[in-house]
N, C-alpha and C positions, 0 to 999 in steps of 0.2 A: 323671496316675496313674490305671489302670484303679480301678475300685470293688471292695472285698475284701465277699466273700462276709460276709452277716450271720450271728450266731447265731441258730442254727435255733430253732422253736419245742418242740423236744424237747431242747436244752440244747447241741446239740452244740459243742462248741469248736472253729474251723480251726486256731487256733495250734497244736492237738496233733496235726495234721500234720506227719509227721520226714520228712527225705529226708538220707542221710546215702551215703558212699561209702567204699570199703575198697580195699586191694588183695590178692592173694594169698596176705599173709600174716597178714591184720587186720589191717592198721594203717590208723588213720583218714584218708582223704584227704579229708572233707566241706570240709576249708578251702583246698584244691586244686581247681584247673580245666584243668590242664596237665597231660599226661603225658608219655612216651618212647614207641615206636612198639613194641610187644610187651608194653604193662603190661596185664594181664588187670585187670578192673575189677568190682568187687559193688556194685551199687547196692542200696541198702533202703529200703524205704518200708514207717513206719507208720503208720497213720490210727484214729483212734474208728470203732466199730463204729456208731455212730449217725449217721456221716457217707452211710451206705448205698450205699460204693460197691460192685458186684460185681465189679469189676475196674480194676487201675493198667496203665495203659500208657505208655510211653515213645515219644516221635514224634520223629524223629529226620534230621537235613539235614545231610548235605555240603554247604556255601558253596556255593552256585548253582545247586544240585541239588536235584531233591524229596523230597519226606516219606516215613519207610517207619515205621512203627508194628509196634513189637513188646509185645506184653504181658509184664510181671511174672508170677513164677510166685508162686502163693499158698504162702506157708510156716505160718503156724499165727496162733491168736488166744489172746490171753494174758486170760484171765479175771481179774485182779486190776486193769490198766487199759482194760480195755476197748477195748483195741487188735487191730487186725488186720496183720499181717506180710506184707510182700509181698518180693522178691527178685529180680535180674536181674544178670547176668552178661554183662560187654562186653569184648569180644579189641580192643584196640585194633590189633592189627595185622589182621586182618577187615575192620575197618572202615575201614584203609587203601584197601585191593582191590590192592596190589601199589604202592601208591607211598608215598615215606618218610615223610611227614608229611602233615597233614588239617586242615583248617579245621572245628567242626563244631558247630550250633547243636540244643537240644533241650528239650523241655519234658513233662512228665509230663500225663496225660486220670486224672483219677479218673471213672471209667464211674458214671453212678446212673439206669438205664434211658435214659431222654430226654434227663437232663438230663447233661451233663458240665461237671465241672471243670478247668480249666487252673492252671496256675502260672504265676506270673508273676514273675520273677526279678528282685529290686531290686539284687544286687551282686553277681551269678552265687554266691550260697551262700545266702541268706535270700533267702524267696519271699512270696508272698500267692496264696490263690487265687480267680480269675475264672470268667466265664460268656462268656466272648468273647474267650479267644484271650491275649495279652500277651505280654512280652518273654521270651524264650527265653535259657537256660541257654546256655553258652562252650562250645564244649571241644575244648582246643586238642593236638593231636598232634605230637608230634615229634622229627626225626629220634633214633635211638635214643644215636647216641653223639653229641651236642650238648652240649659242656659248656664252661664258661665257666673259661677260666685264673684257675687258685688263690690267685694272690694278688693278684687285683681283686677289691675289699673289702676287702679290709684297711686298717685305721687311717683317714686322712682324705684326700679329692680337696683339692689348690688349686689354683682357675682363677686364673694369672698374666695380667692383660692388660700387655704387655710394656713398652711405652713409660711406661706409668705407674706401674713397681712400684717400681725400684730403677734409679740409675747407677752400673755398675760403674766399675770404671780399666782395663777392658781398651780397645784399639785399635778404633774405631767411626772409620764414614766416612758419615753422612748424605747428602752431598751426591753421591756416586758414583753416576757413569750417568742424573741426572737431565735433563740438556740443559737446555734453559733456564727450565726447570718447581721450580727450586729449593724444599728444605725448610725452615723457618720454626722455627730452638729457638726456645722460650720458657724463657726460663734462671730464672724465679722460682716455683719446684716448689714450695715451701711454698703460695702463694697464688697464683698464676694461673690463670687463667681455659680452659679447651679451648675452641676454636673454635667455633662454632655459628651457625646459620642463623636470618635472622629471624624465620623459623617452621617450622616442622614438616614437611619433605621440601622445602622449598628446599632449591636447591644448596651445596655445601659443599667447600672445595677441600680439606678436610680433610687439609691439609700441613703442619701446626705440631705439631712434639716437645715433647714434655720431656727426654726424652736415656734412659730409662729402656731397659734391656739382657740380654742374655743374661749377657754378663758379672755384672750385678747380682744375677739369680734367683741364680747359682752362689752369691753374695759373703753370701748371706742364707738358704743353707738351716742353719744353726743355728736361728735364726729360727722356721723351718718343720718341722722338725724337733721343737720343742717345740711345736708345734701338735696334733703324732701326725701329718702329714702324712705318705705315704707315695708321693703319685701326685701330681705335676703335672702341668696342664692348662697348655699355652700357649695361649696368645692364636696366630694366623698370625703364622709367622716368615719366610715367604718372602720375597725382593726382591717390592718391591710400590711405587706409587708413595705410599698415604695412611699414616698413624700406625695406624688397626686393620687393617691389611694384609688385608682380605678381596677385595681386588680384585687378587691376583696377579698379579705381571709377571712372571715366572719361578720355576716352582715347584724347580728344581733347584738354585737359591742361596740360602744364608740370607742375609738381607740385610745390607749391609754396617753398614746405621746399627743393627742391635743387633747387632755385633759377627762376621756371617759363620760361616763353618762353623767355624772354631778355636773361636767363641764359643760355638757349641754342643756340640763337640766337651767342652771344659771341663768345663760345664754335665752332659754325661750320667756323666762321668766321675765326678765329684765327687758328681753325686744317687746314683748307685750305690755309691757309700761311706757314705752316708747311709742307702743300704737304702732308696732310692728309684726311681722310674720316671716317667720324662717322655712325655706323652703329646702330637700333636702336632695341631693344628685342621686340618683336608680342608679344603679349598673346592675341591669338585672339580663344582662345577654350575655358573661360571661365572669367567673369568676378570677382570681391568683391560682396559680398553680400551688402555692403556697399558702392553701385556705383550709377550713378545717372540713372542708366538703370533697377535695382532690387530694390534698395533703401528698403532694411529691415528696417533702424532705421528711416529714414527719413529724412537725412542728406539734401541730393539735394530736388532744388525745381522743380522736376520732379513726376508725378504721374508712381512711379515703380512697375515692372512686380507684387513684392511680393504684392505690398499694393491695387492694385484693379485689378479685368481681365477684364477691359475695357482698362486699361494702352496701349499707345501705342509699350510698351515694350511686351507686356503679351507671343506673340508669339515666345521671341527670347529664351525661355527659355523651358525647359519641367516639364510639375507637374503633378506628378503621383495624386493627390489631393491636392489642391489650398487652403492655399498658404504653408503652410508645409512640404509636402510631392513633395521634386522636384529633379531634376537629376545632380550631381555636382562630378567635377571633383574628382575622385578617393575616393568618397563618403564623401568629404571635406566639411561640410555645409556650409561655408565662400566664396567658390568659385563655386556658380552656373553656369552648362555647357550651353553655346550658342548653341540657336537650328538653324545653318550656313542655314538648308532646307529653313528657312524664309529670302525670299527675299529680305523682309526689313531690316533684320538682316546683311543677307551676303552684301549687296549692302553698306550698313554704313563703311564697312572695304573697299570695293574692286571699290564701284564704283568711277566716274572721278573726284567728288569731297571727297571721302571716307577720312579713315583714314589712307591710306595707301597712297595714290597723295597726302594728304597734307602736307604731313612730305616730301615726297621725293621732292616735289615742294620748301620746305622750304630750299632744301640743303643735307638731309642727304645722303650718300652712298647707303642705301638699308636697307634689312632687314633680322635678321635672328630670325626663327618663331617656336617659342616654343611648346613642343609637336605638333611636326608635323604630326605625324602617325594619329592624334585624327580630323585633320581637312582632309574635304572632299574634292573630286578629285575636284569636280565642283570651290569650296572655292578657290584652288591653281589655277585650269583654270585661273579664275576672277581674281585672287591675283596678276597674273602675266601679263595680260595684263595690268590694273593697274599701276603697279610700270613700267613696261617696257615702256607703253605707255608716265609717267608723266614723265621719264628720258633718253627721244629718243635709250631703250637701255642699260642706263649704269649703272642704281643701279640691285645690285646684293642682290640673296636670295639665303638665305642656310636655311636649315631644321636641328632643332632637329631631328638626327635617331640615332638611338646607334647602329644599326645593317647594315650590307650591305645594303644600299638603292636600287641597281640594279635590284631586286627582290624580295623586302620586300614584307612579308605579316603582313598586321596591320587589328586584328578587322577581321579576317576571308578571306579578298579579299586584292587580290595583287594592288600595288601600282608603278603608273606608274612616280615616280617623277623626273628622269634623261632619259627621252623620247624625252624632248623639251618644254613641256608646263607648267611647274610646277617650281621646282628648278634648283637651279644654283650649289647649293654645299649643301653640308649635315657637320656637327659635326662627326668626325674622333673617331668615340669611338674606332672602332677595333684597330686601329693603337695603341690607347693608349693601348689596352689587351696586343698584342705582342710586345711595347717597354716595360711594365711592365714582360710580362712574361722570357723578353731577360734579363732588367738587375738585375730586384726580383731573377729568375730561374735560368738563364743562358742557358735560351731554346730557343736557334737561329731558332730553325727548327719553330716555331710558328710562328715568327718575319718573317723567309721566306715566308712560306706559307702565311700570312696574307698579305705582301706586295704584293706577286706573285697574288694573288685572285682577291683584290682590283683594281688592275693595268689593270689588263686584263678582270674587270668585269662592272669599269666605263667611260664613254665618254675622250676622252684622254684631255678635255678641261675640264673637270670638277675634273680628278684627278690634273691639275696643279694646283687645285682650293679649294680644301679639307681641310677643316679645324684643322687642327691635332693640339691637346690638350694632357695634361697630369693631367689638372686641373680646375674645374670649381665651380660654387658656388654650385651643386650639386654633390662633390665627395668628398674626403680627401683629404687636402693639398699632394702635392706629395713628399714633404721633409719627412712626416711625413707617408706616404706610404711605402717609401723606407727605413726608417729608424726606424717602428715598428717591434716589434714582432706579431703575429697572436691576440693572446690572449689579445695583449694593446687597441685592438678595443672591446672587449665585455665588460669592464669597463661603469658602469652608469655615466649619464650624469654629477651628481657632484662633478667623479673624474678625467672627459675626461675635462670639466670644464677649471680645470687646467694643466693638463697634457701636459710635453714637453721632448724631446730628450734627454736622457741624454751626454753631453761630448761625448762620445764612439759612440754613434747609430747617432748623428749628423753628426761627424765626415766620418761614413763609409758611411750614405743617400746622402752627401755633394758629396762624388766621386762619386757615382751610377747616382745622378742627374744631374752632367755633362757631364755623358753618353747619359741618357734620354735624355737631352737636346739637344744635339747635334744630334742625329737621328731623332729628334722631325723637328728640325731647316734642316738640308739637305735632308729627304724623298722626293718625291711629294707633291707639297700640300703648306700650308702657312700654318707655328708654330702661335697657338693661345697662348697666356701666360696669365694666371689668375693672376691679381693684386697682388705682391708679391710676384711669386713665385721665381722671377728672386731676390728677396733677402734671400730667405731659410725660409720665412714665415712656420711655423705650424699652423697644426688646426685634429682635426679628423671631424666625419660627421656635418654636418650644426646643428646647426647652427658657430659652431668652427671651418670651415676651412675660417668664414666672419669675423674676426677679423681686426681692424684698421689697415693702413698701416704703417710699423714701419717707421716713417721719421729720428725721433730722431739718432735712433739705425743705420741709412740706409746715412744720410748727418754729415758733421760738425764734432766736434771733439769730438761726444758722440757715434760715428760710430763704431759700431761692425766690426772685420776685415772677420769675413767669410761672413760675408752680404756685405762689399766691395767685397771683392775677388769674390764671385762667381757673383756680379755683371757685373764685369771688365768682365768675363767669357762671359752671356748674350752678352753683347755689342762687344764681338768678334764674337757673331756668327751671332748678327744682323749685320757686318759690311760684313761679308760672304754672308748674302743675298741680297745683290746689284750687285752680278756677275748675269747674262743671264741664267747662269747656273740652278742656281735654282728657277728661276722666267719661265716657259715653258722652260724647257731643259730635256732632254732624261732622264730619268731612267733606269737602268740594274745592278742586283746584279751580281755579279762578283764570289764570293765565300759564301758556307756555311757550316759550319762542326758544330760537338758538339762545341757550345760556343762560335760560331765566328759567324760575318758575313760581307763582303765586297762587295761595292757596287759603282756604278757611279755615277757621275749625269756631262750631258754636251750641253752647249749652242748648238743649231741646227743648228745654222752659224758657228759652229766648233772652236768659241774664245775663251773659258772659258772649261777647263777641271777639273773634280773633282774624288779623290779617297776618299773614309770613309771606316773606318774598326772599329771594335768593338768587342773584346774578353772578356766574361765572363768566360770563363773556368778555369779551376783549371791550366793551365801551359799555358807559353808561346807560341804563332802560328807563323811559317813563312811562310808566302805566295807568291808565284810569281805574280808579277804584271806589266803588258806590260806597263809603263810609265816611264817617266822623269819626274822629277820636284821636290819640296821637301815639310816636314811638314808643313803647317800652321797654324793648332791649336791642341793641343792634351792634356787629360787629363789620366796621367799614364807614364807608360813609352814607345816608340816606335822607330824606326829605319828605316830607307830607304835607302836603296844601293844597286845597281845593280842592277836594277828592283824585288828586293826582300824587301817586309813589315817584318820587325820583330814589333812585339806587346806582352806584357806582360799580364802576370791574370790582367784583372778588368780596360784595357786600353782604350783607342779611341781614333784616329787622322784622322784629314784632311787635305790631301795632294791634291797641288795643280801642 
């Protein structure tokens, strides 16, 4: 962290430095860092007059390009704070120079003869100022008609991992087309075991079921339904040789062991009477070695990349020396990387009959595209005409990014995926760091900063759009996150094996994660929920957070009461996101101190009003809060009167 300028020995204050933004019509953009390509923009800047600057200037960079420094025009000084006004007015399509969208970084100079000031931007809206320069303001351009289908966000995402959710009674054939590489049920779903390696990136033949199906998700969206689920995520449903099917062996068949194309077929039918949408997982950056495109063993009656370089495959792949020596995902030999440069290649996914029209043609919502960072700008161009084209529009893509997408750099070169031509929404990892490090820590200032960054770094359509997660098939259960110690993760795999919460640590992850859960569920964004988490499932790393769904334990009168209870929890908060409010409605944190944090959320037609607050601190906070109304959901203890929040250690409520 650069060093914040001290108070001068004439009193001056830097915190009464404003920098605030508008548009056109005054309305406040200071919590914005994204525009559209034609929003004319007012910047303002006021300062103490005892700060001594004679001039604000604005320095200013296109990604890759140099500095051009324009000065603030001086507007007036207000004799009652001893403030001086400054003014600047920015054409963001000027700033273009004729192309649709801009990457663009920038920081204000307060002039004082000799001496200047810089800003130095902690979450692109809140600054400090320096003597040496420091991190520069966002701001991100793009295309003007970039907008994200309307009815993502709404109500609640659930990621199905498929073999582990539900066995339907539809018609499944596991063992089809395997050759003599057979699949492995494990027929004791209540308590078996997944497969796993006797350590960590050992091999894994990763071929034992549970029998879990398409047919199943269909047999259970009641189930999902009272969740407020609205969007299912599948897990890969391709013919594939393993159980998480991300090693594709032909992307043009649903596999037959979860039930084939009828099964899905079913499956959209039935979600879309539900007033739902299935969303389907890409792995479009590297195939199975085992596919009918590489065809190592010789499974497909396809003459593959590995088995001759005549193959019409040969070029979609890279071989350092043929056929041995070739390039695969994270030096995985099982999962050989797609060379997207081959036309041939790219066009199989993207073009008007691809693999990407025929699925959305068939029904499904969209796509969200696994290691994203790994596929090429040209790949996402094509990707998204594509999909947009074969659904006038309305299926939606999000990208695996674990990082701020606004400005990623992947592989060396910046990424321009929330520009307009690429994605629609990205994977909320950050969000997930700072609800971890709020309710792990108790370190609100993260959680602030991380929300304030996010907010004002992506498209305001694309943050109502954001996928925010707590838990996926590549993380640790989050019961089990919240409720380990440090040390219960460095355990070998055949003691994590069986490893579970004891009484005491479940009990205290149980409160934590309806903390989580509820900042998860009101942020920005649409709460993603990973198959069970909404019952206090465990697991630690993969293969252990893919564990069967507990139905037993979860329905009937074999039912566990904290897997009800925190059930009933869930389904308060999916009944929460049917308000306006948090389907495109305003955002604004309200309060943040050590341990706490308070915040809005409210319909833009002014119907639906929301407070959320959240204290991890070691004592009780009372807050001032300008509303009426009272709690609606809280886990802990809380109070509301007289526009004053009372909240206890380790609390959260939603007032309405």
């Amino acid at each position: 962290m650069l060093p914040k300028i001290p108070l001068y020995s004439d009193g001056t204050d830097i915190t009464r430095v404003k920098f605030y933004k508008y548009d056109s019509k005054g309305r406040d953009l200071t919590a914005l860092g994204a525009f559209p390509k034609g929003e004319i923009l007012r910047f303002k800047v006021t300062c103490p007059r005892t700060l001594g600057a004679t001039a604000v200037v604005l320095r200013l960079n296109r990604d890759g390009e140099g500095d051009t420094d324009t000065p603030f025009t001086f507007l007036n000084s207000c004799v009652d704070d001893g403030c001086d006004c400054y003014e600047l007015t920015l054409d963001t399509a000027s700033l273009c120079k004729g192309r649709p969208s801009g990457l663009f970084y920038y920081q204000l100079l307060f002039v004082r003869g000799a001496d200047t000031l810089f800003t130095h931007s902690l979450n692109n809206v809140d600054f400090e100022l320096t003597r040496h320069g420091g991190v520069r303001f966002r701001l991100l351009i793009h295309e003007a008609d970039y907008t994200v289908p309307a009815w993502f966000g709404e109500g609640v995402m659930y990621h199905v991992f498929v073999d582990r959710f539900f066995c339907g009674k539809g018609a499944v054939d596991l063992q089809k087309d395997r050759g003599n590489r057979p699949a492995i049920l494990n027929p004791d779903w209540d308590h078996g075991i997944p497969q796993y390696p006797d350590f960590p990136g050992a091999p894994l033949a990763n071929n034992m079921f549970f029998g879990g199906n398409l047919w199943g998700v269909a047999e259970k969206l009641d189930y999902l339904e009272a969740l407020g689920v609205k969007v299912i995520y599948l897990s890969p449903i391709f013919k594939a040789y393993s159980n998480h099917k991300y090693d594709t062996g032909d992307y043009m068949t649903v596999d037959p062991g979860f039930g084939g194309e009828p099964a899905l077929k079913n499956l959209l039918d039935k979600a879309a009477a539900h007033g739902m949408k299935v969303i389907l997982d890409g792995v479009f950056n590297h195939t199975g070695d085992d596919s009918r495109y590489f065809n190592r063993y010789g499974t497909y009656d396809t003459v593959g990349a590995y088995q001759s370089e005549d193959s019409p495959y040969a070029d979609w792949y890279h071989f350092r020396s043929f056929p041995e020596e070739f390039e695969s995902w994270w030096g995985i030999p099982i999962l050989p990387k797609l060379n997207s440069s081959a036309k041939a290649c790219r066009t199989y996914f993207t073009g008007a009959g691809g693999v990407c029209a025929h699925y959305v043609n068939m029904g499904i919502g969209g796509w969200r595209l696994d290691v994203a960072d790994e596929l090429s700008d040209r790949f996402l161009d094509e990707l998204r005409v594509s999909v947009k084209g074969a659904s006038a529009g309305k299926a939606v893509i999000i990208g695996e990014v674990w990082e701020n997408a606004a400005d990623k750099i992947a592989y060396g070169y910046r990424r321009r995926y929330l520009q307009g031509k690429q994605l629609d929404s990205v994977m909320n990892y950050p969000v997930r760091n700072g609800i971890l490090a709020f309710v792990r820590d108790g370190d609100a200032h993260k959680l602030y900063h991380t929300l304030t960054e996010l907010y004002a770094s992506y498209p305001r359509c694309v943050s109502d759009a954001l996928m925010n997660l707590l838990g996926t098939h590549d993380t640790e259960r989050i019961l089990t996150v919240l409720g380990s110690a440090s040390q219960d993760f460095d355990r070998p795999n055949h003691e994590l094996a069986h490893a579970s919460l004891s009484p005491g640590q479940r009990a205290k992850a149980l409160k934590l994660l309806r903390m989580a859960a509820t900042l998860q569920f009101t942020v920005f964004g649409i709460p993603s929920v990973y198959y069970g988490d909404e019952v206090g499932m465990e697991g630690y790393h993969d293969p252990f957070c893919r564990f069967p769904f507990p139905w037993r334990e979860t329905e009937g009168e074999s039912a566990l009461s904290y897997r009800t209870e925190l059930l009933a929890f869930y389904r308060a908060l999916g009944e929460l996101r049917k308000s306006p409010a948090f389907h495109g409605g305003d955002f604004r944190i309200l309060h943040h101190g050590d341990g706490y944090l308070v915040y809005e959320r409210a319909a833009t037609d002014g119907s639906d009003r929301y407070i959320i607050a959240a204290n991890r601190g070691n004592s009780a906070v009372s807050i001032p809060v300008e509303a009426q109304g009272k709690i609606l959901l809280q886990s802990g203890k809380a109070s509301f009167a007289h526009h004053r929040l009372t909240l206890d250690s380790d609390s959260v409520c939603v007032i309405q």
